[in-house]
C-alpha positions in Angstrom: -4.6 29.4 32.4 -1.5 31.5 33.6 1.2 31.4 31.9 4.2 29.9 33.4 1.5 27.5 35.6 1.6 24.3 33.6 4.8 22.7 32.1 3.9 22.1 28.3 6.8 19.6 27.2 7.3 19.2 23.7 5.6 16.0 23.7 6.5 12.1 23.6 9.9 10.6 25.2 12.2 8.6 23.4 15.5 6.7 24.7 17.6 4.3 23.7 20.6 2.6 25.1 22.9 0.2 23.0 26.2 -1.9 24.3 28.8 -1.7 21.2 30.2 -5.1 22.2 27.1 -6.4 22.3 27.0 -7.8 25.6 23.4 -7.7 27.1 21.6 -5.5 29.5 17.9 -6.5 30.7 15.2 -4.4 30.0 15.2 -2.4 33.8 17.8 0.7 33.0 15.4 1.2 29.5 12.3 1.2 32.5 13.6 3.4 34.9 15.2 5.9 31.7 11.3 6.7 31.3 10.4 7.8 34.8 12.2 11.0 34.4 10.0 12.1 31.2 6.8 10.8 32.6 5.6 14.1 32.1 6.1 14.0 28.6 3.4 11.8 27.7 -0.2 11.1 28.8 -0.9 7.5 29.4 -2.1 6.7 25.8 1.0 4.7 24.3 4.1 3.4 25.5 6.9 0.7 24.5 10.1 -0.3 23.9 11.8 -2.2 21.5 15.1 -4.8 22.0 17.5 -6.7 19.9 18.9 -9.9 20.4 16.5 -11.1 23.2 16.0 -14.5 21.1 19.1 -16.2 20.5 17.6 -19.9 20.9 15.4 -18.5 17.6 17.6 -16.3 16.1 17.3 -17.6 12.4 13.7 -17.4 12.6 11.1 -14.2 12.1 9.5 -13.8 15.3 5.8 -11.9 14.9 4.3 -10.5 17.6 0.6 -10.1 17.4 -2.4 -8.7 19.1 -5.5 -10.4 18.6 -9.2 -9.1 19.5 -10.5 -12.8 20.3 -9.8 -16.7 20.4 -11.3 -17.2 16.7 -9.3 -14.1 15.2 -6.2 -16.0 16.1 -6.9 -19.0 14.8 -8.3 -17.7 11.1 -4.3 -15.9 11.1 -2.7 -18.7 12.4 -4.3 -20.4 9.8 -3.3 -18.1 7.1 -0.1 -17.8 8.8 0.7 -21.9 8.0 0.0 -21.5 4.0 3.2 -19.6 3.8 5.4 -20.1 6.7 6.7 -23.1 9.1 5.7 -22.3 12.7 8.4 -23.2 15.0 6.9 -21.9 18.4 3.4 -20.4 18.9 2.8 -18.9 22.5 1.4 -16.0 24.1 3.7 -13.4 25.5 4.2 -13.6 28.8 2.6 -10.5 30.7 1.9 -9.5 34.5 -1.2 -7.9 35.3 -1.4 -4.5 36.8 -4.1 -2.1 37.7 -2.6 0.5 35.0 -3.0 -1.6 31.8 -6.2 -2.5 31.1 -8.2 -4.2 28.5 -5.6 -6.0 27.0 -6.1 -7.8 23.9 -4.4 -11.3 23.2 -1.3 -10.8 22.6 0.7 -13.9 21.0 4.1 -14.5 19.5 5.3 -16.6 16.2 8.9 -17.7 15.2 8.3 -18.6 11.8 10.5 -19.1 8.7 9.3 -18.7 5.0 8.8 -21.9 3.3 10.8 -22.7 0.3 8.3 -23.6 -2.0 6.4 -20.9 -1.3 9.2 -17.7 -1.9 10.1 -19.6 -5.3 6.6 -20.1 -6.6 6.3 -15.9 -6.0 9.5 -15.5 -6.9 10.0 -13.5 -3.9 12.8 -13.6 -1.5 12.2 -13.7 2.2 12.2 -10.6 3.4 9.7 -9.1 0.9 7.9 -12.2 1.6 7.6 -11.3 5.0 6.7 -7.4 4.5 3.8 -8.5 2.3 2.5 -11.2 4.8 2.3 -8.1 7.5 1.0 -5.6 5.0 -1.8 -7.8 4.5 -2.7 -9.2 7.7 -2.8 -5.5 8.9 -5.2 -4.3 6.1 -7.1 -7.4 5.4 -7.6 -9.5 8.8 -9.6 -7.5 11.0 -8.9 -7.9 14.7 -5.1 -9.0 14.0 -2.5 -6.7 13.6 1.2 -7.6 13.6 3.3 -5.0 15.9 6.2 -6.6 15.7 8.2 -9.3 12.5 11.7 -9.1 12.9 14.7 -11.6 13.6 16.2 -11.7 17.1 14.4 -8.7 18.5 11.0 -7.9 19.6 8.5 -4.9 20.2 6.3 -4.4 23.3 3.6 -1.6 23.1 0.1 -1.1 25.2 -2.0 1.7 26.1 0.0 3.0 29.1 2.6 4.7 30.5 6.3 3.7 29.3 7.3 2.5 32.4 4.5 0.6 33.3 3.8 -1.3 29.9 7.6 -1.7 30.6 6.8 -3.9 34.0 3.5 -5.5 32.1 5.7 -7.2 29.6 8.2 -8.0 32.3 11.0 -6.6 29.9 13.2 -7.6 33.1 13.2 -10.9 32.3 14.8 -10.4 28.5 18.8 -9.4 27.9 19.0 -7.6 24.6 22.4 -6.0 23.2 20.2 -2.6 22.3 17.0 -1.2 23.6 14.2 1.4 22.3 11.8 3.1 24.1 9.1 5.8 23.6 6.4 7.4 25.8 3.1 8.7 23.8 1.7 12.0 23.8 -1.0 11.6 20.7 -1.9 14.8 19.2 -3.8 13.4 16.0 -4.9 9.8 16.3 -6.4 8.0 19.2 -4.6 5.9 21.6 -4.8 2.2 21.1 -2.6 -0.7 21.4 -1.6 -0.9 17.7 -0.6 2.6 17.8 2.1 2.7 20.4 5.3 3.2 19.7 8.0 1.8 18.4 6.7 1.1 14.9 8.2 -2.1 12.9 8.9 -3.4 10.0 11.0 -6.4 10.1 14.2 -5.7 11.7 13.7 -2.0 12.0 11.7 0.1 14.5 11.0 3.6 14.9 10.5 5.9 17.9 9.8 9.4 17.3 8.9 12.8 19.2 7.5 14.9 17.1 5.0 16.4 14.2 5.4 15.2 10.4 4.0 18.0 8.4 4.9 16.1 5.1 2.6 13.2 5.8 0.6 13.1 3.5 3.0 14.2 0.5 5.3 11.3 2.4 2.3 8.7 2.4 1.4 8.9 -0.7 4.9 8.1 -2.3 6.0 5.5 -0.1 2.2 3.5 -0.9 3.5 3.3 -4.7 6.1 0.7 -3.5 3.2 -1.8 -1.9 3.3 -0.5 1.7 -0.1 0.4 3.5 -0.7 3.2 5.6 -3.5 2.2 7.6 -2.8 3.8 11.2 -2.7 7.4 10.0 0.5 8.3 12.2 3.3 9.6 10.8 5.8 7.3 12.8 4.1 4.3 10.7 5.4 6.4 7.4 9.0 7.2 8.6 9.4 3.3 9.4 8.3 2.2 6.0 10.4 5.2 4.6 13.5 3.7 6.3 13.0 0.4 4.9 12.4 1.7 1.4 15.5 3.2 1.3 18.1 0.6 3.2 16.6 -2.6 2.1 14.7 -1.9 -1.6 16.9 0.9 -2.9 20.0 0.0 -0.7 21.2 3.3 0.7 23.8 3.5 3.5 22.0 4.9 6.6 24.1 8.2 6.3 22.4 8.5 2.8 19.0 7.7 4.4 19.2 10.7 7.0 20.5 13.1 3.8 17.0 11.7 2.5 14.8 12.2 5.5 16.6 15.0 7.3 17.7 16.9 3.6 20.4 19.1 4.1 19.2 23.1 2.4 20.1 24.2 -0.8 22.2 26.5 0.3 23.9 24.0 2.6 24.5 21.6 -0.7 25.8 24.1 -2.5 28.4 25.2 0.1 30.2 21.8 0.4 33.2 21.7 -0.9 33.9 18.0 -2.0 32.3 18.4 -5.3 31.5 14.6 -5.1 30.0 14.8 -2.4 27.9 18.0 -3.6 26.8 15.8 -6.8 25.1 12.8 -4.0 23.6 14.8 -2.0 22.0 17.3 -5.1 21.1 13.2 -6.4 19.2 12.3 -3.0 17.7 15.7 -2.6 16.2 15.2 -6.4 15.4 12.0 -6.6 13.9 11.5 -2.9 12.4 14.4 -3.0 8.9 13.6 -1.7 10.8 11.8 1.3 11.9 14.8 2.6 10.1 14.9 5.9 9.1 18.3 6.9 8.1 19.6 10.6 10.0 19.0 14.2 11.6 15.6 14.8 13.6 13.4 16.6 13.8 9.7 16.3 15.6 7.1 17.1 16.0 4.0 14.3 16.7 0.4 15.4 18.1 -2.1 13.1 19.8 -5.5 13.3 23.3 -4.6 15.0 22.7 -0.9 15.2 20.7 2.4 16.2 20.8 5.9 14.6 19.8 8.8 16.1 18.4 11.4 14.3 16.7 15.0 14.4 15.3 17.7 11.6 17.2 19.9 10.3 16.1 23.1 12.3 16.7 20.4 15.5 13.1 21.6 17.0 13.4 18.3 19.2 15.5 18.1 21.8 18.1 14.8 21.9 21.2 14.2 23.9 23.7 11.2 23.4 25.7 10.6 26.1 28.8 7.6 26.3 30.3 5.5 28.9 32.7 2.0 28.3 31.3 0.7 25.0 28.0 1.9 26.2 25.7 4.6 24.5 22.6 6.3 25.1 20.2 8.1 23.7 17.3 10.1 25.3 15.4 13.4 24.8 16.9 14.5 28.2 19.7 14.4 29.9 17.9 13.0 32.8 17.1 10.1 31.2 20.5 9.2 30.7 21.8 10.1 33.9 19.0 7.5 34.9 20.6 4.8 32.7 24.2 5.4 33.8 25.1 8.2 36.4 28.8 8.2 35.3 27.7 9.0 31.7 30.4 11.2 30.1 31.0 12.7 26.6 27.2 14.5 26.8 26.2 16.6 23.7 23.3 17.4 21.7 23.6 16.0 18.0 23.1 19.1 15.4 19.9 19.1 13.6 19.8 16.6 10.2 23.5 15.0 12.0 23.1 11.4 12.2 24.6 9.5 15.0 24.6 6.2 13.9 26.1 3.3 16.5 27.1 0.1 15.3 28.4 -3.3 16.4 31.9 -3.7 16.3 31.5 -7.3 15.2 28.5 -9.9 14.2 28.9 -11.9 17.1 25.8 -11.0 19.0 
């Protein structure tokens, strides 16, 4: 091979696109954002991820499965009813096309916790809910959950990005924020389960890049009852995230000063000494959260994304703005894809959040 030949991107695509007023945008600008970076992955994973594409079910969890045969989904269903009220049970709605192949079934849940239930484990809902996925995922074989949040959804296949995209006819859904990640696997196989985004409840992950902390990172986060089973480090920085916002209740600008840990050196240079003290607190206590190698990824939540890269930025990302509109994507032509007119165009710092928000709850 001759160098200078063959274009070696630095693997996977991510974007992301998110209306601050939440008004809703179907799922076709997220599409056509991939196109440009179809050279950065390789056909084995792709998918996208949107929030508030259920508003007829917004109070309830909506699970999206995949299922290796009838009798699978029955036996979960099944389990499914000891511990939840099914409100609607259908499959997903999918077009087929020559480039996806051997699909599994793929089904959909909105379900809400029963009462009895969360006070006999003296559990409250959200917990309840992590623990039901943990366990379908690890115990039920054939069933995996991809997707358990409120008012949002994931779609990943074997595929390109912007084909899965057209499979799941994402053009048909309106969401207030959109995810979406092309796969370029360098340590696991590609299968359906192991697409990107990655979910737990209402957050999901998409990530370019190469955890070298893995292990060190899997093996604190399984402590707190979360399973690793897909051996992908975008699994681990999801149940990371949810560790620290929803069991230990850091703000997400304390989360990235966990994940993306300013140096030493870079602690002890800050002036504000109270902000020195946190950030010397997070870098101690976190420590084995600290995730090491290049990274960028891009965090989804309920009413918000965040952006962010490591602290050397080996990852490329660009944020660019327009109206109360802003995108994400590890190029620029991605964006310009999304909105032509894009303004305000900059590359985030390495370990800089950028964290977007709602400007109110009504979405």
């Amino acid at each position: 091979m001759i160098e200078g030949q063959v274009r070696i991107p630095s693997g996977c695509a991510i974007a992301a696109m998110i209306s601050k007023e939440g008004n809703k945008v179907n799922g076709e600008k997220i599409i056509a954002a991939m196109k440009p970076m179809h050279d950065r992955s390789n056909g084995l994973g792709g998918g996208f991820a949107a929030y508030g594409i259920y508003p007829e079910y917004k109070d309830f969890y909506a699970f999206h499965l995949f299922f290796s045969d009838r009798d699978t989904r029955k036996n979960c269903e099944k389990y499914l009813r000891e511990g939840f009220e099914i409100v609607k049970s259908e499959i997903i709605p999918t077009r087929k096309i020559p480039a996806i192949k051997d699909e599994p079934i793929i089904w959909r849940y909105f379900v809400t916790p029963l009462k009895s239930v969360l006070l006999s484990l003296q559990l409250d809902e959200k917990e309840f809910v992590a623990r039901t996925v943990m366990k379908i995922n690890t115990e039920m074989n054939g069933a995996y959950v991809f997707s358990s949040g409120k008012n949002m959804g994931a779609f990943k296949a074997v595929g390109f990005p912007e084909d899965v995209g057209v499979f799941y006819r994402l053009e048909e859904y309106e969401g207030y924020s959109w995810t979406a990640h092309g796969r370029y696997p360098t340590n696991t196989p590609g299968w359906w389960g192991g697409a990107h985004p990655f979910t737990l409840l209402d957050y999901s992950v998409v990530h370019n890049g190469e955890i070298s902390s893995y292990d060190a990172n899997r093996r604190f986060i399984e402590m707190f009852g979360y399973k690793c089973t897909l051996q992908t480090d975008t699994e681990v920085i999801t149940y990371i995230m949810d560790y620290l916002l929803r069991k230990c209740g850091l703000s997400l600008k304390e989360a990235a000063a966990v994940v993306a840990a300013p140096f030493w050196s870079t602690i002890n240079s800050v002036q504000d000494e109270k902000e020195k003290q946190k950030l010397r607190y997070l870098r101690t206590v976190f420590s084995s959260l600290l995730v090491t190698g290049p990274f960028s990824i891009v965090l989804g939540f309920d009413g918000g994304l965040m952006a962010l890269n490591d602290r050397l930025k080996l990852r490329s990302m660009v944020v660019g703005e327009k109206s109360d509109m802003v995108y994400i994507a590890s190029e620029e032509a991605a964006i310009r894809v999304m909105e032509p007119d894009a303004g305000h165009i900059y590359a985030p710092a390495g370990g800089e959040p950028v964290i977007v928000c709602l400007k109110d709850g009504d979405y």
